[in-house]
C-alpha positions in Angstrom: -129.0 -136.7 -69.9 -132.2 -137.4 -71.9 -132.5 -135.1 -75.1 -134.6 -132.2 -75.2 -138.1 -132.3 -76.2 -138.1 -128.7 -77.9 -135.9 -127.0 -80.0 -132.7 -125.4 -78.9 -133.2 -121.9 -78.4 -130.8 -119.0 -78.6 -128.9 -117.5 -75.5 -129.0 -120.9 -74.0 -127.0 -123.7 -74.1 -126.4 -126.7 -71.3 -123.3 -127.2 -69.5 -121.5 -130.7 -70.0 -122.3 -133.5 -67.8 -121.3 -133.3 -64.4 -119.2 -135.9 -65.0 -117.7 -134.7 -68.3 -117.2 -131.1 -66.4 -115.0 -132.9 -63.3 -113.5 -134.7 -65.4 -112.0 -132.2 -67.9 -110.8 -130.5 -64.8 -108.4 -133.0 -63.7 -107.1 -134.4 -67.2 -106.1 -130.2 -67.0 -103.6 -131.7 -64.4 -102.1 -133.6 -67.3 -101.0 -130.4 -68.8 -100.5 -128.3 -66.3 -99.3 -130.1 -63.0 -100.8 -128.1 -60.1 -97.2 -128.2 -58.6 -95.7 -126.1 -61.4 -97.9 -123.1 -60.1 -94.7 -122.4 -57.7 -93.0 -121.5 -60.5 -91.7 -117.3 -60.9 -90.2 -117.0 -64.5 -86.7 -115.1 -64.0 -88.2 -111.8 -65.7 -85.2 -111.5 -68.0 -87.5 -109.4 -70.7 -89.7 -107.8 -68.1 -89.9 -103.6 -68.4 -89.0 -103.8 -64.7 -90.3 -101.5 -62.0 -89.6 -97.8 -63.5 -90.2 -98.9 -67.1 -93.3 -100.4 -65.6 -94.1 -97.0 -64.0 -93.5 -94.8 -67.0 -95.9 -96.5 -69.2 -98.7 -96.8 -66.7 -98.6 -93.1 -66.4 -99.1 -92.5 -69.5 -102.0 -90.3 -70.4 -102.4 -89.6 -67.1 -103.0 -86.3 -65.8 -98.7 -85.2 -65.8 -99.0 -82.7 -62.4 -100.6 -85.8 -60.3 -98.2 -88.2 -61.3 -95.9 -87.0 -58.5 -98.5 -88.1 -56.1 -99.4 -91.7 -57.7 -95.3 -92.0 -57.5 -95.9 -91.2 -53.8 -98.4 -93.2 -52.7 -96.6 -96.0 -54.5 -93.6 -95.6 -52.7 -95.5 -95.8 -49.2 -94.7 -99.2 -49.1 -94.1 -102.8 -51.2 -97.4 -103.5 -50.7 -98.2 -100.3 -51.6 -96.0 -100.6 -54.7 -97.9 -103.9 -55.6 -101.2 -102.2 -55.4 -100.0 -99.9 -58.2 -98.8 -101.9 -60.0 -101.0 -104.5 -61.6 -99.7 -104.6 -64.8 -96.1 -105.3 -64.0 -97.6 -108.2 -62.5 -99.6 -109.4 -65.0 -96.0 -108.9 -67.8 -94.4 -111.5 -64.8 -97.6 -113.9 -64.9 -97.8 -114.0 -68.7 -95.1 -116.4 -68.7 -96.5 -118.7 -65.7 -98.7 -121.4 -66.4 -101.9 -121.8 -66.8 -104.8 -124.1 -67.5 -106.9 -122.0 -69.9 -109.6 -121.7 -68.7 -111.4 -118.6 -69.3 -113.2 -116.1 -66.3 -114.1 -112.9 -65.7 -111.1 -111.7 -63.6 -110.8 -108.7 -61.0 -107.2 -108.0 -62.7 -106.3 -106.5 -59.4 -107.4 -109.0 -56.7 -105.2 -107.3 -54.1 -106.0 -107.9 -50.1 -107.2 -104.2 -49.9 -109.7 -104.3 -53.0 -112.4 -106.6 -50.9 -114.6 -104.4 -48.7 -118.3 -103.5 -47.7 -120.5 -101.5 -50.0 -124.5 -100.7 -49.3 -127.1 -102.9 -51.6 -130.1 -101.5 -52.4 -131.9 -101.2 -49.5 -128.9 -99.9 -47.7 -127.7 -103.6 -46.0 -124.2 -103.7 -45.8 -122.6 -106.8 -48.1 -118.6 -107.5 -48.5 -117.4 -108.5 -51.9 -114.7 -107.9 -54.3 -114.9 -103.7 -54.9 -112.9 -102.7 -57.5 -112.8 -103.4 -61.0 -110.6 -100.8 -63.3 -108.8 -103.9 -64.8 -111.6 -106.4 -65.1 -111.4 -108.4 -68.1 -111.2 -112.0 -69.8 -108.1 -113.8 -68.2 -106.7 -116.7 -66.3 -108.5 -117.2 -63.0 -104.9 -118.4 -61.5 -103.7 -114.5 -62.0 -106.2 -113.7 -59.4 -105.3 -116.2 -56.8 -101.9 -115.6 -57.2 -102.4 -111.8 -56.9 -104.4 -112.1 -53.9 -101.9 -114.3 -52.1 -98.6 -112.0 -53.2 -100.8 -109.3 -51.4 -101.5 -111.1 -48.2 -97.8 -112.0 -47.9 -97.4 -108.5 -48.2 -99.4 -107.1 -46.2 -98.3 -109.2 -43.4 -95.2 -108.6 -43.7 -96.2 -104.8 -43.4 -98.3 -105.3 -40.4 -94.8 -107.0 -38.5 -96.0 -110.3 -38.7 -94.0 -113.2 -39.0 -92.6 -114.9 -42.1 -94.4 -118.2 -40.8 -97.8 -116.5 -40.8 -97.4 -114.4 -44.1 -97.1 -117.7 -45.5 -100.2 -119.5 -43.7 -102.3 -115.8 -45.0 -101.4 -116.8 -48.6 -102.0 -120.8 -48.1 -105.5 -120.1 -46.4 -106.4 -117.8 -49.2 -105.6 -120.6 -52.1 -107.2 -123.8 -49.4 -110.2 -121.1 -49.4 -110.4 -120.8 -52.9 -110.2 -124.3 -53.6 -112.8 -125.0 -51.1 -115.2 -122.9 -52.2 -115.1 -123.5 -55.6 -115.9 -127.4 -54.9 -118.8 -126.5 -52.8 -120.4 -124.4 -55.3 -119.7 -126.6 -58.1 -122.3 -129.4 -56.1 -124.5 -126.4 -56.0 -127.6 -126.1 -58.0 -127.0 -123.2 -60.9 -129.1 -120.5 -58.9 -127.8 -121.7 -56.0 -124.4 -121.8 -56.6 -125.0 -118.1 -58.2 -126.1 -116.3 -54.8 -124.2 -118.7 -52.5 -122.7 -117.5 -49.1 -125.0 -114.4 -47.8 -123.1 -111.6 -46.1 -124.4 -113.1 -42.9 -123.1 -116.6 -43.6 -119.4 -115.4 -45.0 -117.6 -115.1 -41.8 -118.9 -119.0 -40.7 -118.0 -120.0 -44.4 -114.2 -119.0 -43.9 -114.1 -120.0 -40.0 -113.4 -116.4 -39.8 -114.7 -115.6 -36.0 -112.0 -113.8 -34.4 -112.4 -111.2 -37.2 -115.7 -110.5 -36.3 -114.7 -107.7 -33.9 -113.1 -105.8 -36.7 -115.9 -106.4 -39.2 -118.0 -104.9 -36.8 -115.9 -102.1 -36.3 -115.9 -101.1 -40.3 -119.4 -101.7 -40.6 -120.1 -99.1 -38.4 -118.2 -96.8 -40.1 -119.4 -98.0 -43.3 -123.1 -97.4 -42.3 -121.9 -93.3 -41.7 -119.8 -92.9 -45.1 -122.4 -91.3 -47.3 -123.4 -88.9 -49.7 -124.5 -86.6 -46.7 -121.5 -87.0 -45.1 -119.2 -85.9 -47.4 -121.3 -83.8 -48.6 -121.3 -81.9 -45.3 -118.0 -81.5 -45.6 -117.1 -81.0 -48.7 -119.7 -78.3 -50.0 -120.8 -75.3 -48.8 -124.8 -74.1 -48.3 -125.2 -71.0 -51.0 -128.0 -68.1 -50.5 -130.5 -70.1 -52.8 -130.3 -72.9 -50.8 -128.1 -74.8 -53.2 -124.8 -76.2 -52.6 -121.6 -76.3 -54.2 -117.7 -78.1 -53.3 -114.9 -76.1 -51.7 -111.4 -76.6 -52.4 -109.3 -79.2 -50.4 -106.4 -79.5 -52.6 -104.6 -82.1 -53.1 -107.6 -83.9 -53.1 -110.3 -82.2 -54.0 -111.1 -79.3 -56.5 -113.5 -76.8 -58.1 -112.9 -77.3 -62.3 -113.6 -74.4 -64.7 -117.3 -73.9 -65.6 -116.5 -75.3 -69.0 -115.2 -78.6 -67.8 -118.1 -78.7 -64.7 -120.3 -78.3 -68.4 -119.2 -81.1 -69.8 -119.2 -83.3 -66.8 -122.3 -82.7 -66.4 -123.6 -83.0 -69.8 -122.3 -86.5 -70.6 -124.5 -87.4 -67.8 -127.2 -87.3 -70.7 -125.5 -90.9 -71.9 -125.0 -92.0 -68.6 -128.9 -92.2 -68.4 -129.2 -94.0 -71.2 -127.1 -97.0 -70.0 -128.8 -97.3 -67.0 -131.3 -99.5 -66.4 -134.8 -98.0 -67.1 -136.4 -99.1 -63.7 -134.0 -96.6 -62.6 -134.9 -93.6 -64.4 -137.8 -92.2 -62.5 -135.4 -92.3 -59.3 -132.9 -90.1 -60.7 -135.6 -87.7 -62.5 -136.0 -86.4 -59.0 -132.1 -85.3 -58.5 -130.8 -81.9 -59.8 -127.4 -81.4 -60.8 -125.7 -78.7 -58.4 -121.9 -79.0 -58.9 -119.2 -80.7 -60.1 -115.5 -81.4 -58.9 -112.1 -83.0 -59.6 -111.3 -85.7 -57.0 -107.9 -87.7 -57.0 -108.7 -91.4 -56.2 -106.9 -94.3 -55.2 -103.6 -95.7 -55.5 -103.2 -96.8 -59.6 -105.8 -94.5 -60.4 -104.0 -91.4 -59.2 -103.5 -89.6 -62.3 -106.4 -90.7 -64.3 -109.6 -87.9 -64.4 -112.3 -88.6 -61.4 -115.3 -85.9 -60.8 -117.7 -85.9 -58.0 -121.1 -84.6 -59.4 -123.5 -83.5 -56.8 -127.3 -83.9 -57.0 -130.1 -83.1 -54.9 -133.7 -84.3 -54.0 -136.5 -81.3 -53.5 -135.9 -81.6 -50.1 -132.0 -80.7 -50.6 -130.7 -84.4 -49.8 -127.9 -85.0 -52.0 -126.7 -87.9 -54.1 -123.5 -87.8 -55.0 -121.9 -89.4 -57.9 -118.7 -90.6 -59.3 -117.8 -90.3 -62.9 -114.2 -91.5 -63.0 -112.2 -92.0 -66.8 -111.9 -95.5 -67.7 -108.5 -96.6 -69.1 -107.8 -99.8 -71.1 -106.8 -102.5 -68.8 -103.2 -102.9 -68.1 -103.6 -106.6 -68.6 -104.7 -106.6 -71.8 -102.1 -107.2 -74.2 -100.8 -110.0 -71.6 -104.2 -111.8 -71.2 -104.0 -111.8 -74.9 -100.8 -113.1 -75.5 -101.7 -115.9 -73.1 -104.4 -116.5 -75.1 -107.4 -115.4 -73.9 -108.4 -113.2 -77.0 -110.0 -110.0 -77.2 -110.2 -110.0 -73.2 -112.9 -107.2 -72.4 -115.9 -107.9 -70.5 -118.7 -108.5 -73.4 -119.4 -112.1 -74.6 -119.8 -115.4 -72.7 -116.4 -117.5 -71.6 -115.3 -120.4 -72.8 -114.5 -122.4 -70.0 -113.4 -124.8 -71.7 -111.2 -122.9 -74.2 -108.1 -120.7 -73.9 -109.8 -117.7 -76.0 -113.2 -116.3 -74.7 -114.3 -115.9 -78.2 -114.6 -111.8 -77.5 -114.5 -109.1 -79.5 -114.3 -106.2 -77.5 -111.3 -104.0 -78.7 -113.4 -101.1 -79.7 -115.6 -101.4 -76.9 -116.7 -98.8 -74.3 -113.9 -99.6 -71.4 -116.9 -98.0 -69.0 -118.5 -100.6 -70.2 -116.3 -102.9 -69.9 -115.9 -102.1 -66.1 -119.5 -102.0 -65.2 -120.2 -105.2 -67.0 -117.2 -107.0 -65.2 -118.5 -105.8 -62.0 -122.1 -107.1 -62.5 -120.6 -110.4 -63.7 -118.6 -110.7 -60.3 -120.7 -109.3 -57.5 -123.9 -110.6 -56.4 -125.2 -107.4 -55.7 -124.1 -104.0 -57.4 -124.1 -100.6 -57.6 -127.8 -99.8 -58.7 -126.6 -96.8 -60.3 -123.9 -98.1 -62.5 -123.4 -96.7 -65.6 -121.3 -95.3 -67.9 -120.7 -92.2 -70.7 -117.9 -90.5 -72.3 -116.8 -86.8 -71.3 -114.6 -84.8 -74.2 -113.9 -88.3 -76.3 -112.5 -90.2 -72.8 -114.4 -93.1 -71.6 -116.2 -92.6 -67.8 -117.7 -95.3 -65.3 -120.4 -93.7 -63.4 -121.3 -95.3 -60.0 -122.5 -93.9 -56.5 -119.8 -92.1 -54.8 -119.8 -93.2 -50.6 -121.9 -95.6 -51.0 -121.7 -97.2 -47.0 -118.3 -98.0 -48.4 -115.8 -99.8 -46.2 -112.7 -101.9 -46.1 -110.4 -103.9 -43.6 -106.9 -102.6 -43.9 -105.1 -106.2 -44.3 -101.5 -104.1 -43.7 -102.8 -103.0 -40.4 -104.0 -106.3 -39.3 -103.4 -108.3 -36.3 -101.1 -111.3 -36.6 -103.5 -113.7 -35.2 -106.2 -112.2 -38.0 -104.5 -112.4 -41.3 -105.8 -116.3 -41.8 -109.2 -115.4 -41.1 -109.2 -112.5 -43.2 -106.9 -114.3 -46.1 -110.0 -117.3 -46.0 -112.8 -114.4 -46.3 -111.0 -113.0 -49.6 -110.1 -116.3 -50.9 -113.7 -117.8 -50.3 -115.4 -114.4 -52.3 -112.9 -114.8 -55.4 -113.9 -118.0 -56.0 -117.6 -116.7 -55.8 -117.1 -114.0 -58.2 -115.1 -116.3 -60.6 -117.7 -118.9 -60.5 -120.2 -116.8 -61.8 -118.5 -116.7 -65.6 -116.3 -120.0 -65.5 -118.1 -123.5 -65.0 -117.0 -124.1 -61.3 -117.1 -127.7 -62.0 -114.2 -127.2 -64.1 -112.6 -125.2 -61.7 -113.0 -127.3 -58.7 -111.8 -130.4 -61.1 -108.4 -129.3 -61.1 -108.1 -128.0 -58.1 -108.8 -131.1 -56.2 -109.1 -132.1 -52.7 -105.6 -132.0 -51.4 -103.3 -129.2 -50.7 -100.9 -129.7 -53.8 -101.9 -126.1 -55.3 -102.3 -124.1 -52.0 -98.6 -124.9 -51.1 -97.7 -124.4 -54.7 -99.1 -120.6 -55.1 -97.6 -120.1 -51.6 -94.4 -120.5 -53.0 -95.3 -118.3 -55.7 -96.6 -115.6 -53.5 -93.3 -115.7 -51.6 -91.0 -115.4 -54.1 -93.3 -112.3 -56.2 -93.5 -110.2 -52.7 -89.4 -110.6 -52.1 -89.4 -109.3 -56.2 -92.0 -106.7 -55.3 -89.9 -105.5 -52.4 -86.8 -105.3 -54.6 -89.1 -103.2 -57.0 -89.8 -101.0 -54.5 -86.4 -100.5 -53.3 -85.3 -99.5 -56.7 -88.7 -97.2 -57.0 -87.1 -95.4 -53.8 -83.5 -95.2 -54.6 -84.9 -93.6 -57.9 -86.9 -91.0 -55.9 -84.0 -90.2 -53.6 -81.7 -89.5 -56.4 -84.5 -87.2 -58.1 -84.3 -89.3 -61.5 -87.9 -90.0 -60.2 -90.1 -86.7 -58.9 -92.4 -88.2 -55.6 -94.8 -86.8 -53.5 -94.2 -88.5 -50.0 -96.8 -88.9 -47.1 -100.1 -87.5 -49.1 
């Protein structure tokens, strides 16, 4: 590569020599054998499933912790999906390569889905990103493949094809990450279109179920639930109604504040946005429970309407320190929040993010995954606590992978597998990536065996979780 002509300038920097990138990837080999990715450490130390619990509800809102418990206890998957950072104590001892991405930190089956882009055009991508930080890329893939097996196993299918879910996810993975890595930069950046996904991961027989989410998609809106969810007052205003567990008026004090902190909100949005929300009016706000692991944790709806009484609604939701924190940081990856560039070739990311807005920290993850965000994300704090601020319904939907056809799991396992790698690429040099992950199928099968082994512990988790609700040392509440 011929040496530049003008000075260096700061905030850029070139990436290493094709060459020297591919081949950094496989001397990782040396150290880490992809084979030894099978490996599940015995968990001698680990706080096990109702230690894990405890602590994760901590700080949480105490009367909705019965109902997080609950939902938990639907199922193992279920269980899993609650449960990220009991995973991430059991992956802290598995190995790794180093290498340094921004991570989901829950890449469960169920957190891919369709969201509306700007113009309203329906794209699929990872959707959730409470735990986002600085981590191991492996803890992703290996999260997403427990999942599959899973959810396969929930949806009846066979042990054979729980299996193939988690392989096709990895082969995806892998895949993708070597064809972006022959990518120009820009290209690689905004590779695989909505459109072109379902090609890209051979996924055709899932087609008829895409299409059936997107069309419900396209109907979840702000109108929409706010049609049934408010009520029309005699000034022509709106505000919610009750529809407990779920959804509640809050004191005017606390609707005060919500509404207030909104003030900061605007300031971390960007300014090309301003103008558009200058024409909204704050009406109401309201508690909402959300979610599986976020049950517990504070969540408001905040209506607004246009002149013409169309509402926007949005969601300012608290913002809780990633669970995977202290065990991205013991395996090296210090100060893991979402600020700072990665060192894809180091084992820290050279952050230092500990006092950092975890609002911010979640917005800035999710910009550094998805192509295309949220135009409204923001963030502010409400009474000291730390809120993302996104659009609430916004054309959101999502394949249920629990509920899925036998004969569908691959196709949807490649689809989740082939948009990780996507999202990962965009902060770690897929080069790199794709270096060590080689051509053959040495780490697919190896992760496979991985994901076998963490959904029979996950299933022996949640046995325990129920044995504990049955003899009331732990208070659920079942089928909400």
């Amino acid at each position: 590569m011929s040496e530049l002509r003008v000075p260096r300038t700061t905030g850029f920097a070139r990436w290493p020599h094709e060459a020297t990138a591919k081949s950094a990837g496989k001397a990782l080999r040396g150290r880490v054998p992809r084979s030894a990715h099978a490996q599940l450490s015995e968990g001698h130390d680990r706080p096990g499933p109702l230690g894990a619990l405890e602590a994760s509800n901590s700080g949480r809102i105490e009367g909705l912790i019965p109902l997080r418990v609950g939902r938990m206890a639907a199922s193992p998957f279920s269980f899993l999906r609650g449960s990220a950072g009991l995973m991430a104590a059991d992956l802290v001892d598995t190995p790794v390569t180093g290498v340094g991405a921004q991570i989901c930190g829950d890449a469960h089956a169920a957190n891919f889905g369709l969201y509306g882009d700007a113009r309203g055009r329906l794209v699929m991508d990872i959707n959730d990103f409470d735990e986002t930080l600085i981590g191991p890329w492996e803890w992703d893939v290996k999260r997403l493949a427990a999942s599959l097996v899973l959810a396969g196993r929930e949806a009846g299918a066979s042990e054979d094809v729980c299996r193939s879910a988690a392989c096709e996810a990895v082969g995806a993975y892998r895949r993708t990450m070597r064809l972006l890595a022959k990518l120009p930069v820009l290209d690689a950046w905004n590779a695989i279109a909505h459109e072109e996904l379902v090609a890209h991961a051979d996924a055709r027989d899932l087609l008829g179920t895409l299409e059936q989410v997107s069309a419900k998609a396209r109907k979840n809106t702000s109108a929409k639930f706010v049609a049934r969810s408010t009520e029309l007052l005699e000034d022509g205003g709106r505000r919610f109604v009750d529809a407990l567990p779920v959804l509640r008026r809050v004191p005017d004090a606390e609707a005060a504040a919500v509404a207030g902190a909104l003030d900061g909100y605007l300031r971390t949005v960007s300014e090309d946005r301003l103008p558009l929300l200058a024409r909204y009016a704050v009406h109401d706000v309201a508690f909402r429970v959300v979610g599986t692991g976020s049950v517990g944790t504070r969540s408001y709806v905040v209506l607004l309407l246009d002149h013409l009484g169309e509402p926007l609604v949005l969601q300012v939701k608290e913002a809780r320190a990633s669970a995977l924190r202290p065990y991205a940081e013991k395996a090296g990856f210090a100060g893991a929040g979402a600020e700072g560039g990665v060192t894809s070739l180091s084992s820290a990311a050279s952050l230092s993010s500990h006092d950092a807005h975890e609002g911010r920290r979640v917005v800035l993850g999710q910009k550094r995954m998805q192509v295309v965000s949220d135009i409204l994300l923001g963030w502010t704090s409400v009474a000291g606590l730390p809120y993302q601020v996104r659009q609430f319904r916004n054309r959101k939907g999502s394949v249920d992978p629990a509920s899925l056809e036998a004969g569908l799991i691959d196709d949807y396992a490649r689809m989740t597998g082939a948009l990780l790698a996507r999202a990962h690429s965009h902060s770690a040099d897929p080069r790199l990536i794709a270096g060590y992950c080689g051509k053959n199928e040495e780490l697919d099968t190896a992760i496979t065996s991985f994901a076998v082994a963490y959904a029979d512990r996950t299933e022996a988790d949640h046995a325990e979780l129920l044995r504990a609700i049955r003899t009331g040392k732990v208070a659920a509440e079942l089928g909400i």
